[in-house]
N, C-alpha and C positions, 0 to 999 in steps of 0.2 A: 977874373970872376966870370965872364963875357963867355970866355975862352971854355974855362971849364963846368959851366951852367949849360954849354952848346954840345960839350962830351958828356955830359952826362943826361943830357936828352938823346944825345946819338945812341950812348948806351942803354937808356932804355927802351929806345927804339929798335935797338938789337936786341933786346930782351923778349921784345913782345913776340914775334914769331916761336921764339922756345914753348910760349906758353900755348901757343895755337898747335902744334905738333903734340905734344902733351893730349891737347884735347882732343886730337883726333886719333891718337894712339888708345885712349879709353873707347873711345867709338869702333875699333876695329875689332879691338879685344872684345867687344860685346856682340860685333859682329860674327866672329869665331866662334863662341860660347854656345850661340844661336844655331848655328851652323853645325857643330856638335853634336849636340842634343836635338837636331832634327832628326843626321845620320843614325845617332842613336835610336831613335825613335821608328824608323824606319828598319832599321835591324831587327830589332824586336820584332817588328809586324813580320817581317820575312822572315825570323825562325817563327810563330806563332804560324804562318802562312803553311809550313814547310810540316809543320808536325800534324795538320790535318790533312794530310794526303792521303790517310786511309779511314776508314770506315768499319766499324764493327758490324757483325752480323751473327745474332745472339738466341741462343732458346736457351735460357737458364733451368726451365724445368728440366731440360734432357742435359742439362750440363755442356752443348756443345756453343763452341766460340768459333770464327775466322774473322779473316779481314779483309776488305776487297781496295782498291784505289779508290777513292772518291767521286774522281770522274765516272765510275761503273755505277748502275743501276739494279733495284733489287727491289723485289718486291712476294708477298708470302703469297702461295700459290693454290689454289684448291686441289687439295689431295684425291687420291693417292697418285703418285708419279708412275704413271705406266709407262714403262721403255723398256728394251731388250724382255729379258726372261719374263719379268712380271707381267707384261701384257699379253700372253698366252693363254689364252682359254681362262680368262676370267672371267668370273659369273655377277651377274650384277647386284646381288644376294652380296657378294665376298666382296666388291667394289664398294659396296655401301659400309662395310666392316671395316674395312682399309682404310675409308676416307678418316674414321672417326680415329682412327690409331695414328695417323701420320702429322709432320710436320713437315712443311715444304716451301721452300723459299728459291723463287727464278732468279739467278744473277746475269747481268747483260751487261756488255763492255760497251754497246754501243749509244748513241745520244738519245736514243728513244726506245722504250721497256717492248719488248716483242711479248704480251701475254698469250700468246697463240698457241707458243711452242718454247717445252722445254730444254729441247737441245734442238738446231741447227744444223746439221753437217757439215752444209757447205757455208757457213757464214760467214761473214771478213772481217766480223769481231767473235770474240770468244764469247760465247753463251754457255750455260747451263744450270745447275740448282745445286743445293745442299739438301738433304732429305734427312728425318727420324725417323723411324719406324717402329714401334712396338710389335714385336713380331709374334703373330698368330700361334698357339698351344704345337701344333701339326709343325709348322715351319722350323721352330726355335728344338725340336729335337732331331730335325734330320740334316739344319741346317750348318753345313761344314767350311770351313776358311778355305778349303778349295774351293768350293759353290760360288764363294763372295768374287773368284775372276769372273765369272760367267753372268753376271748379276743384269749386265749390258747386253753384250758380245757374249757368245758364245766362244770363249778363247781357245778352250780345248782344241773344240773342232775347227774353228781357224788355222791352229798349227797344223792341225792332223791334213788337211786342205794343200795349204800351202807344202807340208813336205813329199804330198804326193805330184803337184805340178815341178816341183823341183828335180823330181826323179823322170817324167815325164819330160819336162825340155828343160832341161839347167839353166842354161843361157835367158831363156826368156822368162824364169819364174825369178831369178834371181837381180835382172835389170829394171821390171816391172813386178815387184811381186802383188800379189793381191790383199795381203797381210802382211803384217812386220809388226813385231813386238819387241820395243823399244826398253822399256823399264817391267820389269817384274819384281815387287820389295816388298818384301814383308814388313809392316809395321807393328811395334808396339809400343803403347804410351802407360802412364799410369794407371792404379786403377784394374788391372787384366785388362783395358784395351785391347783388341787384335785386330790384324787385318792385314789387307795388300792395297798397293801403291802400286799401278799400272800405267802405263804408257803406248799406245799402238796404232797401226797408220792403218786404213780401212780403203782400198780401192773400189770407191760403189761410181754410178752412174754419173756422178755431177762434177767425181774426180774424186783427188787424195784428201782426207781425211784423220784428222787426228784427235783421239780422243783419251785424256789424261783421266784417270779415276782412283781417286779411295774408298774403298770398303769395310769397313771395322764392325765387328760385333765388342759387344762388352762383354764382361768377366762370366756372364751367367747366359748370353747368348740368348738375353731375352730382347734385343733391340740393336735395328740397322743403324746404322751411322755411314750416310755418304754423299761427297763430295764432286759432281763430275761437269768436264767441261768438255765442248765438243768445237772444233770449227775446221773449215780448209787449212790444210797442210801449209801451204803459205803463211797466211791466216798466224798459227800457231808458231812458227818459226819469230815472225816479227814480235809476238807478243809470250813468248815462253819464261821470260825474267818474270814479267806480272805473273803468270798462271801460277808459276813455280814458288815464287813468296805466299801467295792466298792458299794452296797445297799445304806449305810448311805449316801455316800460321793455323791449320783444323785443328782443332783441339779438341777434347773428349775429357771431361771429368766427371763421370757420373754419380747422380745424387746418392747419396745412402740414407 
């Protein structure tokens, strides 16, 4: 009895240990579960992170939409946006008219809003604006989708420039040109949308120069629609994947 009273406490002295593994196998198991549903948790937040990386930029009465990265800056701008053709010989009579017709919004890639200046040339982050326009009685009848390259730059006569230094010294109009016109596209979206989609390098004083633009009139060519970005040639090479999605992403629905 001695004998097996002494095995059967040995036995359940072997037994106890079983139950202590047990207990710590629940404990790890809850450890895991924990563990789990953090990564889970964290996943989440990272596509949640991931799907605000861009930014709406919106005038619902003109029906136009884009999207810029998040990290960019934007802000609505006091109109009217004078640059290229438009600030020619404008009267301050017809500036005052302009103001009250347009809608204008600065976009800036870089950490702090430049409200000075619409476009940049030389800058090392890509600047510029999206603009409406409700285009003046005089404007919207003589106004033609060949006009809308010129809107900035005078492209015409850029080419016309450029192909007479080329005729003039080949070799050097063609190593260093003064112009280059990269993308020339006709766009059209819903709606009668129209327009062009440009691309072109500007040789000015501060150096190269690259300046991406959409120009659209709508169906009845009573309102501008555009999109333009300007920075150093550099500049634009590092950053053309972004420029080029916020380009895609212009949209035009106009009210009816």
């Amino acid at each position: 009895m001695t004998g097996r009273t002494r095995l059967s406490g040995a036995s359940e002295r072997a037994k106890s240990p079983m139950i202590v593994h047990s207990s710590a196998a629940g404990t790890l198991r809850g450890f895991v579960a924990l563990a789990v549903s953090a990564l889970l948790a964290a996943l989440v937040l990272l596509l949640g992170c991931g799907s605000a990386r861009y930014q709406y930029v919106t005038n619902k009465d003109a029906g136009t939409f884009l999207k810029i990265p998040s990290s960019w800056q934007h802000q609505p701008m006091p109109g009217p946006a004078f640059v290229g053709i438009d600030a020619r010989n404008i009267s301050p009579e017809a500036a005052r008219t302009l103001a009250s017709r347009e809608w204008v919004v600065g976009i800036d890639a870089a950490s702090r809003f430049d409200d000075k200046n619409l476009l940049l040339p030389d800058a090392a982050q890509p600047k510029g604006f999206v603009q409406v326009r409700q285009l003046l009685p005089e404007e919207a009848a003589t106004l033609s989708t060949n006009d809308l390259r010129n809107q900035l730059v005078s492209i015409d006569q850029e080419i016309q420039a450029q192909e007479v230094a080329v005729r003039q010294d080949p070799q050097r109009a063609r190593l260093a040109p003064e112009f280059l016109l990269l993308v020339d596209d006709p766009v059209h979206q819903g709606g009668g949308v129209h327009g062009v989609h440009l691309v072109y390098q500007l040789h000015l004083g501060t150096g190269l120069v690259t300046v991406d633009q959409t120009s659209l009139l709508d169906r009845d060519q009573t309102r501008l629609y555009q999109l333009v970005f300007a920075c150093s040639s550099w500049c634009y090479d590092r950053h053309r994947a972004e420029i080029q999605k916020v380009q895609t992403s212009f949209t035009i629905k106009p009210i009816t």
